[in-house]
C-alpha positions in Angstrom: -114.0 104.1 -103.0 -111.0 102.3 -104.1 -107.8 103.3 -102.0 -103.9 102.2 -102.8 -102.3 101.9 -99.6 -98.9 100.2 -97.7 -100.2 97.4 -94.8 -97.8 95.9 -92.8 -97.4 92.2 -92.7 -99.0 90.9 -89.0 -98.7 87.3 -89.9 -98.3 84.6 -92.6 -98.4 81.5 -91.6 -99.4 78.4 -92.8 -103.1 76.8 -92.3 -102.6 73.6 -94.2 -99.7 72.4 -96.6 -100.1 75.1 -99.3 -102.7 77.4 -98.0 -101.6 80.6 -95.7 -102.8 83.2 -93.6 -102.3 86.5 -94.1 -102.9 89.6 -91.7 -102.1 92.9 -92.7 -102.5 96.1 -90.8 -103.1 99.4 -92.5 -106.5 101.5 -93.6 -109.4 99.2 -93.8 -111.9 102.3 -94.1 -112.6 101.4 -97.8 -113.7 98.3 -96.8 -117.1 98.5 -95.6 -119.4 95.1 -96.3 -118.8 91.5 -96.5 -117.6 89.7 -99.8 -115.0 92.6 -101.2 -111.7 92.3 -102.3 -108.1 93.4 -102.4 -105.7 93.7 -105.0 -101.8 92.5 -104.1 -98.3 94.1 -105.5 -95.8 91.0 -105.0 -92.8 92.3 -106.0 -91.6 89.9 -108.7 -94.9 89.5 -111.0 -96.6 92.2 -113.1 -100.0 91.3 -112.5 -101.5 92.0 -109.1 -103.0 88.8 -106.5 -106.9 89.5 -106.1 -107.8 87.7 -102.5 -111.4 87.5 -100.8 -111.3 89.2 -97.5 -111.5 87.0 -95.1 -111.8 89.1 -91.8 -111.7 93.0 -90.8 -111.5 95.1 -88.2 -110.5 98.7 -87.8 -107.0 98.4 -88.3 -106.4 94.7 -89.5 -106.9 92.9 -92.8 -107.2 88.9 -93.2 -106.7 87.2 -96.5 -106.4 83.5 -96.7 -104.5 82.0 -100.4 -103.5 78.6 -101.4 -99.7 78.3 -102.9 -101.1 77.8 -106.8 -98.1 79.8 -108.7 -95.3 82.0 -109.3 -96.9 84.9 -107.5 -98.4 83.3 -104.2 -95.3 81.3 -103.6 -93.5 84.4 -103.5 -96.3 85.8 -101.6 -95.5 83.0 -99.1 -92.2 83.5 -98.5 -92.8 87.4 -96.9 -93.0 87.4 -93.3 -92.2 91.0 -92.7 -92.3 94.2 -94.3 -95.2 96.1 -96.4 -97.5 95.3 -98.9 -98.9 97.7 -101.7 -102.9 96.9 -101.3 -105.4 98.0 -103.6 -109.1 98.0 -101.0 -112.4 99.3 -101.5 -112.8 96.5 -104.6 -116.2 94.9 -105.5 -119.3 94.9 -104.7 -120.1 92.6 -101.6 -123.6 90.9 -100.2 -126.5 92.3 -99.4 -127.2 91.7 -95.6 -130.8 93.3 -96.0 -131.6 90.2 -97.9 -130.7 87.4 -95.1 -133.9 87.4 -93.8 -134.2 85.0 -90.3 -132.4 81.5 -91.3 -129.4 82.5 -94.0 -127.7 79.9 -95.0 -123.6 80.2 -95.9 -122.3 77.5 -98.5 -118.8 77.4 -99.1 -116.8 75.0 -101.3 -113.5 74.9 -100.7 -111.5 78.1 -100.7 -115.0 79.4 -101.0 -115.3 79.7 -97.1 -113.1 82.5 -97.1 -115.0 85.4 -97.8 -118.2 83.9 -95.8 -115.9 84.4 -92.5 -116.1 87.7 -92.5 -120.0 87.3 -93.7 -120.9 85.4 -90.5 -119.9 87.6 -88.8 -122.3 90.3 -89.4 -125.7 87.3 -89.0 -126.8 86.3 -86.4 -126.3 82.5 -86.0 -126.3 81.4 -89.7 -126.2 77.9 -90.9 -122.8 77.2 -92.4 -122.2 74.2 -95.2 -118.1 73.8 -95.5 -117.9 71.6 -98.9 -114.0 69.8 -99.8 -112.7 67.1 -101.1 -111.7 65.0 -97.8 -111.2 65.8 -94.1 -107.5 66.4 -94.6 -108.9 69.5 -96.8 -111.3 70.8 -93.8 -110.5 74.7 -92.7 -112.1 77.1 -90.5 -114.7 74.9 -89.1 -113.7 76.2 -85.6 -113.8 79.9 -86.4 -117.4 79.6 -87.7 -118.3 77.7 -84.8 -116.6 80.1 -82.7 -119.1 82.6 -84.2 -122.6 81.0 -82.7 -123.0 78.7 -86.3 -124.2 75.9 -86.9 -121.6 74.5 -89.4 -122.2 71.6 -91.3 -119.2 69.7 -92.7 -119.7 67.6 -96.7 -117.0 65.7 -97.9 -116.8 64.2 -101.5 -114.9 60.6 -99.8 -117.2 60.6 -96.6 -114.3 61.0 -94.4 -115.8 63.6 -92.5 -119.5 65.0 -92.2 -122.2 64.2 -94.9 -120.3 61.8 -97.9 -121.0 64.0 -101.0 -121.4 67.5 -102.2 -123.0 71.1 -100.4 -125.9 70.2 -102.3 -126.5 66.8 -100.3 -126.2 68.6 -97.0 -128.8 71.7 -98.8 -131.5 69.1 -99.1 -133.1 69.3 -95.4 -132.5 72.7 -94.4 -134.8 75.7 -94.6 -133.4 78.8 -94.9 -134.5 82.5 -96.0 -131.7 83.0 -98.2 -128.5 81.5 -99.1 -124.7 82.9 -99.6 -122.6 80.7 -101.0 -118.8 81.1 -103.0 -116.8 78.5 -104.5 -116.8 77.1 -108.5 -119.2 77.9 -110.6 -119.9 74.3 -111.0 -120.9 74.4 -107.5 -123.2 77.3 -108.3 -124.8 75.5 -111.0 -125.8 72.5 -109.1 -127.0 75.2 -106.4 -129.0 76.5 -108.9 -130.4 73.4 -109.4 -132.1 72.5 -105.4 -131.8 76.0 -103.9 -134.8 76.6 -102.2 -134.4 80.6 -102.1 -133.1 83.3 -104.1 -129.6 83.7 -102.9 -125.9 85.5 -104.3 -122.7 83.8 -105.3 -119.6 85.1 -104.8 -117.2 84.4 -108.3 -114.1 83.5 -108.4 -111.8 84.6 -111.6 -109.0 85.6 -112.8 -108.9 89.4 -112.8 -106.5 91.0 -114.9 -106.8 95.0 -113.3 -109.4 94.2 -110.7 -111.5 97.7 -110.9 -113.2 97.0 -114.8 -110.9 98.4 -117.1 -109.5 95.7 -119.0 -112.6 93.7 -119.4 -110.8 90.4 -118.9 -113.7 88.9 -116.2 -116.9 89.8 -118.2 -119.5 87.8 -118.0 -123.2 87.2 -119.8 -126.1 88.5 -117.2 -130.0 89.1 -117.9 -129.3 92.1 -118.0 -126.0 92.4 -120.5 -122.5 91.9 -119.5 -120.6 92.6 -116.0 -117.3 92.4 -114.9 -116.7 90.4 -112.4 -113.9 92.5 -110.3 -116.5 96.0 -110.8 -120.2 94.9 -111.0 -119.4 91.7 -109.1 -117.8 89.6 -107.2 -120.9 88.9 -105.6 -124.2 88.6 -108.5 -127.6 87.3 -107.8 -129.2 83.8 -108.5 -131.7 85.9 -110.5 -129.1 87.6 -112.9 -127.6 84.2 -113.8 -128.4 82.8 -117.1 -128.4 79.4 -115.8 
């Protein structure tokens, strides 16, 4: 059920150069699995800021953004006060699927909805996938979880040199999670061992299906990616 409530700024502060935390407290009851998402009013823009939850608990809400426009860079600058939240949005992953080994691929930003995913396997294998070791986020808090986290970087400054895909190649794993660009997917596509669900990122324009602005081509027909996803299977993909 979607629900339109105020949540009180907790925290935003910064992670990295241009990417922030964000803790919010308010009603997290229409939240209720893994890979959802939550619709921001910044005062200032028309369109609201969809953001991957990254972490929840009963009463707190954790989104993590990177500083890319207009809207976020406002975003950035609130430190107190209330936030009009749209939760309850998307449909997340399926746990019954994880089966005994999941593996959890994240590429870049991607990580932030796998958090909160982690959380509810039991010791998961994590890939973190970025550009260089500057880039690297979070690789504590999954560790902090009981995972085994596995660090790729494109420049080989940290971890396996290369992409998720090079540090896929010698695991086995019952399933796989994984969120990031689609041409990330793709080349998942390509090696993955497992059926498995990716978590899209795109631009929504009402983020609950109504406008139609984040369709896209299934086996099965058209989907919006803010109502039918944000999480779709390997098998719908017409890859």
């Amino acid at each position: 059920m979607i629900r339109e409530s105020l949540f009180e700024i907790a925290e935003n502060s910064p992670l990295s150069e241009n990417v922030r935390r964000l803790r919010l407290r308010g009603d997290t009851s229409a939240i209720t699995v893994p890979g959802q998402f939550v619709n921001l009013r910044i005062d200032g823009v028309f369109l609201r800021r969809p953001l991957s939850v990254c972490d929840c608990e009963e009463d707190t809400l954790t989104v993590i953004y990177r500083i890319t426009g207009e809207g976020t860079e406002l975003l950035s600058k609130k430190s107190s006060g209330t936030l009009n939240v749209l939760t309850g949005l998307g449909n997340g992953f399926d746990l019954s699927l994880a089966g005994s080994s999941p593996l959890l691929i994240g590429g870049g930003m991607g990580f932030t909805p796998l958090y909160y995913l982690a959380k509810k396997l039991e010791r998961p294998t994590v890939i973190l996938g970025f550009n260089t070791e500057s880039e690297i986020l979070y690789e504590k808090e999954f560790r902090a979880l009981g995972a085994e986290v596995i660090i790729a970087t494109a420049d080989g400054s940290r971890g396996i040199k290369g992409f998720v895909t090079d540090a896929m190649e010698s695991l086995s794993y019952s399933y796989f999670y994984s969120c990031g660009p689609e041409a990330m997917f793709r080349a998942i596509c390509g090696c993955a061992k497992t059926d498995g669900e990716f978590s899209f990122e795109a631009r929504m324009g009402c983020g609950f299906g109504a406008c139609m602005g984040c369709s896209c081509k299934t086996v099965t027909g058209s989907k919006r990616i803010c109502r039918d996803g944000p999480v779709l299977k390997r098998s719908e993909l017409l890859w």
